[in-house]
N, C-alpha and C positions, 0 to 999 in steps of 0.2 A: 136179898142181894143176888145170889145164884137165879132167882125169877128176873131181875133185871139183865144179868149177863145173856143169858139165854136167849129173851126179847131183842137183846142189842145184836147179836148176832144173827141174829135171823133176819133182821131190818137190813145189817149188810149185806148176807145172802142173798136178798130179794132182790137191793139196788145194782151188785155185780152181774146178777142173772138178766136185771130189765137190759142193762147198758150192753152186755154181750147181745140180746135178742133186737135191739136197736140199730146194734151194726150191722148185722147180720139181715135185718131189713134194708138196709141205708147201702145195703154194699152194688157196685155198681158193675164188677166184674168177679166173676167167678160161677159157680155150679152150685143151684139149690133144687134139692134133689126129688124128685117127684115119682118116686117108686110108686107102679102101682097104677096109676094115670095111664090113659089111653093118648095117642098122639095125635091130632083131628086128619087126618086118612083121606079126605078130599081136598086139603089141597093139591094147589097145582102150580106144576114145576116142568121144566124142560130139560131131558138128559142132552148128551153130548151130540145125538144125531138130530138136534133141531124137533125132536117132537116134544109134542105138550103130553103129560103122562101126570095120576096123582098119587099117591104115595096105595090105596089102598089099590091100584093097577100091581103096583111094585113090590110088596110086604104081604106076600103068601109064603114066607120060611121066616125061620129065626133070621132079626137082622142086626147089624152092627151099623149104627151112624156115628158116624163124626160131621166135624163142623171148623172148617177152616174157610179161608179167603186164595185166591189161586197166585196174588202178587206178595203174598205175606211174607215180610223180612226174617219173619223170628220163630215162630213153634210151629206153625203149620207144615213146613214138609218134613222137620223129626218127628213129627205128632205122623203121616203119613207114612214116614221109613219103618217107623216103629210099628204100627198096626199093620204092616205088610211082614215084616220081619216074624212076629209073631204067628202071621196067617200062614209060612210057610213053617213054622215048626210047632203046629197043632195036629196035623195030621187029619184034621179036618176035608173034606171035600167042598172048597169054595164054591154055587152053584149050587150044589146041593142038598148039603149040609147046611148050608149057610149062605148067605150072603150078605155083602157091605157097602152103603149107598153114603156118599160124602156130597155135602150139601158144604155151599157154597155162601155164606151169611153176609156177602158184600152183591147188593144189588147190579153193583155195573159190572161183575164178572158175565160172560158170554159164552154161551155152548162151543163154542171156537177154544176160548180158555181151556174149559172142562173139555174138551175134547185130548188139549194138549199135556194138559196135568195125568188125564187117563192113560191116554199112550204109555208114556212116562213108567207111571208106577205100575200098571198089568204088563208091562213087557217085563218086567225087573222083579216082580212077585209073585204073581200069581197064572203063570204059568201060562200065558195065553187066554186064560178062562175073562173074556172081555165081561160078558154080561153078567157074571157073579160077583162084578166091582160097578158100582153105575154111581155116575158124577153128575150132579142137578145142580141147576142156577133157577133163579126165580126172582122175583118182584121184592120190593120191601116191606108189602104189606104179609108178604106169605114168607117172610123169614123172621119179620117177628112174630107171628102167630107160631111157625115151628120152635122157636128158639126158647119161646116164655114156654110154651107146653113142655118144653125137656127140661126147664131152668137155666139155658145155658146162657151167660150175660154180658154181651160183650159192652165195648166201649169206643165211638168213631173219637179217633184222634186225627186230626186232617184227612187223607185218602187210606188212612193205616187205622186198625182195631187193636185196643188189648183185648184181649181175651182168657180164658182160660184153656189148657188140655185135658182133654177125655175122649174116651168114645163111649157108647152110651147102645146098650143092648136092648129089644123090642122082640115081643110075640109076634109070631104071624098076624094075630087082631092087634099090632098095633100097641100092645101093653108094656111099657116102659117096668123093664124086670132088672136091671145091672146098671150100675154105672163103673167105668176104670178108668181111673186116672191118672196123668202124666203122659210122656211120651213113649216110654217102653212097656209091656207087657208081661205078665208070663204065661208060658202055653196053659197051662193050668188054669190060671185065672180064666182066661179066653176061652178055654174049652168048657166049662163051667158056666160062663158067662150064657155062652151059645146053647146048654143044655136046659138051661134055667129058662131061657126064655122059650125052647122049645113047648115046654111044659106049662110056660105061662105065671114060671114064679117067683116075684120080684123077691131081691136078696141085696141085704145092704153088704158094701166090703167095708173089708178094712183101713183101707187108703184113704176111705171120706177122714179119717183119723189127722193127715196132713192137713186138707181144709182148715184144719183149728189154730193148725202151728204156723202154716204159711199162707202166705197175699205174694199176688202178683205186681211186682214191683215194675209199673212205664216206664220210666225213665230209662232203667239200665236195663230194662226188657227180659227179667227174671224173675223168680220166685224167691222170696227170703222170709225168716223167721216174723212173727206175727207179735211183737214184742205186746202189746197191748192184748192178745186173747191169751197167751200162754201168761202171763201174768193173774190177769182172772178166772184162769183153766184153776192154777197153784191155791190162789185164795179160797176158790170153794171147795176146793178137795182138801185144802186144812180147815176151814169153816164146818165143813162136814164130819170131818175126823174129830173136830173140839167137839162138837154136839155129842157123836155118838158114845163117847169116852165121859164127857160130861152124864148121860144118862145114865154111862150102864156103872160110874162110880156111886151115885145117886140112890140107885137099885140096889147094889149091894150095899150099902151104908145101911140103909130100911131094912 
């Protein structure tokens, strides 16, 4: 009897685990995380002054990417406020220390755009320090080749993307060491972030923790509970706890 409970339990275990890793294939927007991976370093992309430049010209320091669209109604300029907010209370030297290159994931945006987003946010953040912020547009075929190498997944709804928020930290060689996610920051994390990749060594957070609990809701252009993963989060972490309790009463009995 206990030999059948046991088998039946594990049969469910197995089924919640496929159907979670199904989703999680199946899913069409959000961040799958590729620590550790190298970014492919020749493509090629054009910053805000009309030159062609490829990422391995650009990514000799620790670097910070993000990935927004330049007309975008909804996360993209707090996802921008917030990674500048942060840049100025790390204490970091932008340029130096570090630098941040925002790529641009909607092919019809135009170094005209990026030029105008750039103003913008290095007058208001970063101190003047123009070339320690660099803003790229590029092709379609070169933003999904950047986008699948980061994991980051958006989704064309008419001229508008859902997407997800993050920024996403890289070696000088280009080695994908951090991901943060959301729209705000903390220095800490950020500084962390920056030192980890200096050194070349990818570090999961804790935030990926959210990924479990929430989905990016299109419709009402937000992020809400994940009613179907925290559901199967609860079932195997009492599926797990029956087992192990199951075993170790087992043990002592014998």
């Amino acid at each position: 009897m206990r030999k059948t409970i046991l088998i039946t339990i594990v049969f469910l275990l197995a089924i919640v685990i496929k159907v979670n890793a199904q989703e999680d294939k199946a899913t069409e927007v959000g961040i799958i995380e590729h620590l550790g991976n190298t970014i492919p370093l020749d493509l090629k992309f054009v910053n805000d002054k009309g030159d062609t430049v490829t990422l391995a010209q650009l990514i000799t320091k620790p670097t910070i990417l993000s990935f927004v669209y330049f007309d975008c109604p909804g996360l993209c300029s707090p996802l921008l406020e917030g990674l500048g907010s942060v840049m100025q209370k790390s204490k970091l030297d932008l340029g130096k220390d570090y630098q941040v290159i925002t790529i641009s994931f909607n092919f019809r945006d135009t170094p005209e755009k990026a030029k105008a987003k750039k103003d913008r946010f290095v007058e208001k953040y970063s101190k003047g320090k123009s070339d320690g912020w660099i803003f790229l547009t590029t092709d379609s075929l070169s933003i999904f080749k950047i986008t699948d190498a980061t994991g980051f997944k958006t989704k064309a709804v008419g001229l508008d993307f859902v997407h997800p928020s993050a920024i996403i930290a890289v070696s000088p060689k280009g080695r994908i060491t951090r991901y943060l996610y959301g729209i705000t920051f903390l220095p800490v994390d950020f500084k962390m972030a920056i030192i980890e990749a200096n050194n070349g060594q990818p570090r999961p957070t804790i935030q990926k923790l959210m990924q479990i609990c929430y989905k990016y809701d299109p419709e009402n252009k937000h992020f809400g509970l994940d009613i179907l993963k925290i559901s199967a989060t609860i079932i195997i972490f009492l599926l797990l706890t029956f087992i192990i309790v199951f075993l170790i009463k087992r043990k002592i009995k014998k």
